[in-house]
N, C-alpha and C positions, 0 to 999 in steps of 0.2 A: 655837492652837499658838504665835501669837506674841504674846501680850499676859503680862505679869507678872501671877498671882491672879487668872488669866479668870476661877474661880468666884466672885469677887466684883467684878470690872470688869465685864465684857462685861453683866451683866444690869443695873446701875447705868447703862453707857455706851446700852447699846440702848434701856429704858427712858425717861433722859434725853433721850434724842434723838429719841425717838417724841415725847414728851410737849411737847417744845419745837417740834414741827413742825405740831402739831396744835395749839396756842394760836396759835402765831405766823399758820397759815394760819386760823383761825377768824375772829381779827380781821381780819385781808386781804377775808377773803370777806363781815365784818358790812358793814365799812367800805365797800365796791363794793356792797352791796346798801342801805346807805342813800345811797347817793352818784346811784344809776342805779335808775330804774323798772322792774319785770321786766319790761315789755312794752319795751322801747328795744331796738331793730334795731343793737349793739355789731358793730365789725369782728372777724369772727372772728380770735383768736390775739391781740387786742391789747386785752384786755378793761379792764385799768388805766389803759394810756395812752387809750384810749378813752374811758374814761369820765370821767374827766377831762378831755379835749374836748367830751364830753357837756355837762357845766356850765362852761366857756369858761376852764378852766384850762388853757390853751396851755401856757404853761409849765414846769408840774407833769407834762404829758405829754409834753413833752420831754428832761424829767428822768426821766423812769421809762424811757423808749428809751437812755437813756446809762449811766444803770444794769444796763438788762437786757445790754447791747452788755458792758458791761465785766463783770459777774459770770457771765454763760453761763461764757466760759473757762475759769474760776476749778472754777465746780461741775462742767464735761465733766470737768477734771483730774482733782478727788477723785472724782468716782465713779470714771473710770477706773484710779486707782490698786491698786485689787481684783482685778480683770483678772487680771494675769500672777500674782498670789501662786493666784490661782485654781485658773490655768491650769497653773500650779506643780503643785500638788496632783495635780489632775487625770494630770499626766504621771507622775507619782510612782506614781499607782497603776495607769499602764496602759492609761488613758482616751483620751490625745492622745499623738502621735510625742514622744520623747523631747528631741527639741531644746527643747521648751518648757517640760521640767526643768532643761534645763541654766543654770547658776550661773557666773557668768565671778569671776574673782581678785577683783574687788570688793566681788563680794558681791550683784550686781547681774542680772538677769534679762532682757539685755538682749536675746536674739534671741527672748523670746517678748513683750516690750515692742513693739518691731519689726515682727512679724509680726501679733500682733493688731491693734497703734496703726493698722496701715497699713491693714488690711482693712477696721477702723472708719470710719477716715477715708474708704473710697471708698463705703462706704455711706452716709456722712450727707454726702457731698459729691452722689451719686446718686438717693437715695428723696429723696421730697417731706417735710418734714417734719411735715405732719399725720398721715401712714402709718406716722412711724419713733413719732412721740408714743404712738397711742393701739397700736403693738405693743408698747412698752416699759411700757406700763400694763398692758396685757394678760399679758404675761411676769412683771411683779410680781404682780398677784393671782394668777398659774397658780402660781409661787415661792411665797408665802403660803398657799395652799393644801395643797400641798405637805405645807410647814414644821405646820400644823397637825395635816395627817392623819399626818404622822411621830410628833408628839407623843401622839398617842393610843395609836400604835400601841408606842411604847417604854417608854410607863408600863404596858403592859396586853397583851404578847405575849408574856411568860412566864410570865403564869398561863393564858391564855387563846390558845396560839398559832393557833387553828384559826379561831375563829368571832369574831377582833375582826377578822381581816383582809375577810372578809366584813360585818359591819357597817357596819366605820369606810367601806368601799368605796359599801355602798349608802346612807350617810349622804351622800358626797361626789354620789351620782348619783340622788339625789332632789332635797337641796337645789337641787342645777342645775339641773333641770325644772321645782323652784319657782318659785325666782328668773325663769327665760323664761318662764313663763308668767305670773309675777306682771305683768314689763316690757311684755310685748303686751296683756294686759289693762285696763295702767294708762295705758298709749300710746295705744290705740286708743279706752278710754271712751266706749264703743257698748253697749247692753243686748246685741247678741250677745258684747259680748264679758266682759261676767261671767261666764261661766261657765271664761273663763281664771282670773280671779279665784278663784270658788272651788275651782276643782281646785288652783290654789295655796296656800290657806289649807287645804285636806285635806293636803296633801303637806309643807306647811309643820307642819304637830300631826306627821306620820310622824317627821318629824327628831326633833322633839323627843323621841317615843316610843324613836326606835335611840337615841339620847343617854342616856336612861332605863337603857337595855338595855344598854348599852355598862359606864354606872357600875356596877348591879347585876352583872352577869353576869362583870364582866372585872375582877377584883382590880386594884390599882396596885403598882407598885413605883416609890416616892417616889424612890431613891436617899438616899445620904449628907444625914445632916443638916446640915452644914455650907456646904453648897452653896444655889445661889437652885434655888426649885421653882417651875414656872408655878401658880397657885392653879385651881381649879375647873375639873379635866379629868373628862372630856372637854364640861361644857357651853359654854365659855369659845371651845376650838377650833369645836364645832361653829357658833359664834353667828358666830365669824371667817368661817368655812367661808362660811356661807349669806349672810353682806354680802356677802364680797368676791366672789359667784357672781351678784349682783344689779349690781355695779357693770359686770362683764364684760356684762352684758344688756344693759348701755345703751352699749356700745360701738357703732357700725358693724357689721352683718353681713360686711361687707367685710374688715374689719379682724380681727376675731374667727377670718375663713377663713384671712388670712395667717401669725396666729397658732399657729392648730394645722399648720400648714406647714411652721412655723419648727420646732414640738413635731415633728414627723415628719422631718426634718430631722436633728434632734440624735439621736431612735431609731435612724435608720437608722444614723448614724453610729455609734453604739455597734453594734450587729449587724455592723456591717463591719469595725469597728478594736477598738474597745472590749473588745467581747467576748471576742475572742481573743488580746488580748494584756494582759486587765485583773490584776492583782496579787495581784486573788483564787486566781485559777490556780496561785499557786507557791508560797503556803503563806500569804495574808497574812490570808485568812479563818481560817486555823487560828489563828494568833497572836491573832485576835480572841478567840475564843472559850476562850482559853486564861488569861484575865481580867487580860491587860496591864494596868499603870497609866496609861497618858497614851499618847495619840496620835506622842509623837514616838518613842516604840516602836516603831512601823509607819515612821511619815512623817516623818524631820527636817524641824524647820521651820527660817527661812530663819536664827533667831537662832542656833539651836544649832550649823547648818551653820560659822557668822563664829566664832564663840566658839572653836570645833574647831580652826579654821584660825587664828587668832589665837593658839591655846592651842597649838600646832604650833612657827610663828615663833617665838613665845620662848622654847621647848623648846631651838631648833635653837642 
């Protein structure tokens, strides 16, 4: 809603930014693994500067602590910048108390800027930070997951509205039993524990097979040609599905618990607030279905919002 020709930005920009993140971090990780032996006993959390103490580049690892010291800020910022436009949204349809739609004369969002910055801040000023790490990994691939089983399910729920939602469902909760059971089999590397093994490779072909049944059984509906289409749905999302259900296995059982916590957490909060005061309630589901053009039909975004009121001023 705020970008100019999202259908041809947004998949160029995400794209782009995947693919820059994933060379940049490849070479990171070649270069630390020819630099340090796998067996080398690294400080945990400090595995650069480390390792470069490792072979007596003092230095260099004190260069990479000045680095990290000065870029954290830099990157807490931008991520957080998403935050209140989120939260925006969010208030807009219903989701969160309305204060954190509101828009002050500037243009600016500033009492839900505020309000989350502050709450953020006493969580990462409080949790230990190997806790807040691997929950904020854990919330991206639960996110990602997510984002995949949506995709299958909006290319493939209007011809198919009944039985992709059960599919695409026991796709997401098989791979998962895979995936744990591949990580305890390949953890533990005991002859009793093959047989995690192979219940994972039986379970792991199942995926593949709903993947099969999913393409066959459930038509697509590409949308407008003019737009970017993700290519080869659903085996694409499914292959996403089942890594990113393998890397959650190698999290902390600790971590994983806090996780779904946090997941329980956000439910409840929709069953209490959400629910009953969400947007869909007052017609905003109908206007869905009623085949609007564009999102800021429902939901001003924050440009349209400035534009309005700028386009006011010079009226007056």
């Amino acid at each position: 809603a705020e970008a100019k020709d999202p259908r041809r930005v947004m998949p160029r920009a995400v794209i782009g930014t995947v693919l820059g993140t994933m060379i940049l971090s490849a070479f990171a990780s070649l270069a630390l693994s020819a630099m340090v032996p796998y067996d080398a006993d690294l400080k945990t959390g400090y595995y650069f500067s480390a390792g470069f103490l490792y072979v007596g580049m003092k230095w260099a690892s004190t260069l990479v602590h000045i680095g990290e010291v000065c870029t954290m800020p830099v990157v807490v910022l931008i991520a957080f910048l998403a935050q209140p436009r989120l939260m925006y949204a969010m208030s807009v349809d219903g989701l969160l108390p309305k204060i954190f739609g509101k828009v002050e004369k500037n243009g600016n969002l500033f009492w839900c800027t505020l309000i989350s910055g502050t709450f953020f801040a006493i969580v990462a000023f409080t949790v230990p930070f190997q806790y807040l790490w691997n929950l904020v990994s854990f919330g991206i691939l639960m996110s990602f997951n997510m984002t995949n089983s949506a995709l299958i399910l909006y290319r493939t729920r209007e011809s198919s509205p009944h039985i992709v939602y059960k599919l695409t469902g026991a796709l997401v909760v098989v791979s998962c039993v895979s995936m744990f059971l591949f990580e305890k089999g390949y953890v533990e590397a005991t002859d009793s524990a093959n047989g995690y093994l192979i219940v994972s490779m039986l379970l792991l072909a199942c995926v593949a097979a709903i993947a099969i049944a999913i393409y066959k059984l459930c038509p697509q509906n590409v949308g407008p040609r003019d737009c970017y289409r993700a290519p080869w749905v659903p085996f694409v999302p499914a292959l996403a599905i089942t890594i990113n259900w393998f890397l959650v296995a190698q999290l902390p059982p600790r971590d994983i618990g806090f996780g779904f916590i946090w997941i329980a957490v956000a439910i409840i909060s929709y069953f209490c607030y959400g629910y009953r005061f969400s947007a869909g309630k007052d017609g905003w589901a109908t206007m869905l279905a009623e085949g609007y053009h564009g999102l800021n039909a429902v939901r001003p975004s924050m440009s349209t919002m400035m534009a309005d009121q700028k386009e006011q001023v010079l009226s007056a």
